[in-house]
N, C-alpha and C positions, 0 to 999 in steps of 0.2 A: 667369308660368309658362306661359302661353298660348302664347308664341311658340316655346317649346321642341318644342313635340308638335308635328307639322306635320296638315293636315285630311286624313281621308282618301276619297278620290274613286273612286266606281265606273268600271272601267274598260266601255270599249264591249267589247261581245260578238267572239269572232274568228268570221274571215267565216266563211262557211258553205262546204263545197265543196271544203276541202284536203285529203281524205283521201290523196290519193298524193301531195302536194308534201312532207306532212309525213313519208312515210315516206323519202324521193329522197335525204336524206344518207345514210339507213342502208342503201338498195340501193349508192350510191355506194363507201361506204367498205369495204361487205362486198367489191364489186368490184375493187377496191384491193388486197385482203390476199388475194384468189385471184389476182391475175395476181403479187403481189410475193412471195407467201410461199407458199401452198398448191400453185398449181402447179408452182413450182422444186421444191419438197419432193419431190413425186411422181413428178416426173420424175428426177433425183438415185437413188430408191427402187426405180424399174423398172432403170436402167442398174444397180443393182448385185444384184437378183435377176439377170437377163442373165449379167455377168460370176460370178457365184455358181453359176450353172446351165452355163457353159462350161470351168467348170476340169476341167485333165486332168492325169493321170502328167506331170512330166515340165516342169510350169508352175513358174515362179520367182516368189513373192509374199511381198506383205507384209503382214504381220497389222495390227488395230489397236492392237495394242502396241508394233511397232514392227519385230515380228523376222522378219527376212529367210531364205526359207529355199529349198527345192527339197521341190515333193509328188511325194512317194513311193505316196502310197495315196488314192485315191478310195473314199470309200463315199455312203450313201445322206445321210446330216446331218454327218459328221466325216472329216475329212482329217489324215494323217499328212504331218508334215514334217520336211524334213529338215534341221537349222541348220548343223549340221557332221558330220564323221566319226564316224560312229557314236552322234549326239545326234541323236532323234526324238522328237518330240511328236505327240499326238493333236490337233486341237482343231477346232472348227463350220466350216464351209464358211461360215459368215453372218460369223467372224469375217476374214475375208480384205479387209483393204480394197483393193489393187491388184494386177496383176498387172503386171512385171516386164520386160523385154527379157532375154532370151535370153543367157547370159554375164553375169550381172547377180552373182550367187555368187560366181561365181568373180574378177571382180574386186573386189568388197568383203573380200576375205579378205587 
């Protein structure tokens, strides 16, 4: 039955002195997911405050739901638009995900 358990042997001490080699993956990897994921995010975040802060009367966009319209109305957090003849909505200036070319309406119709 002896042979089944195996001995068990103290291991040597680890060396003295790695305080920053042991931390060098975790700086690594944090560095990794700022340049691959944190900073795309942010930047992605500022262009669409930008295009959120430059819309005017008159702009052709698309929402994130999908619908295509002509703003009619700027205010200070909500935009009216316009989908078709005499069909307007209210809804967030945050909700806008692009804006449009010019003629962009009026050929989808």
């Amino acid at each position: 039955m002896d042979f089944l358990i195996a001995s068990a042997y103290a291991q040597d001490a680890a060396p003295p002195g790695g305080g920053l080699m042991s931390f060098l993956p975790l700086i690594i990897i944090f560095v990794i997911f700022y340049f691959l994921l944190i900073r795309p995010q942010m930047k992605r975040a500022k262009e669409h405050r930008e295009l959120v802060g430059n819309l005017s009367k008159g702009d052709e966009v698309v929402t994130n739901g999908g619908l295509l319209g002509k703003i009619i109305e700027v205010g200070e957090t909500f935009i009216s638009l316009e989908l078709a003849d005499n069909v307007v909505i209210k809804l967030q200036k945050h909700a806008v995900s692009s804006v449009m070319p010019k003629g962009t309406v009026k050929s989808a119709e």
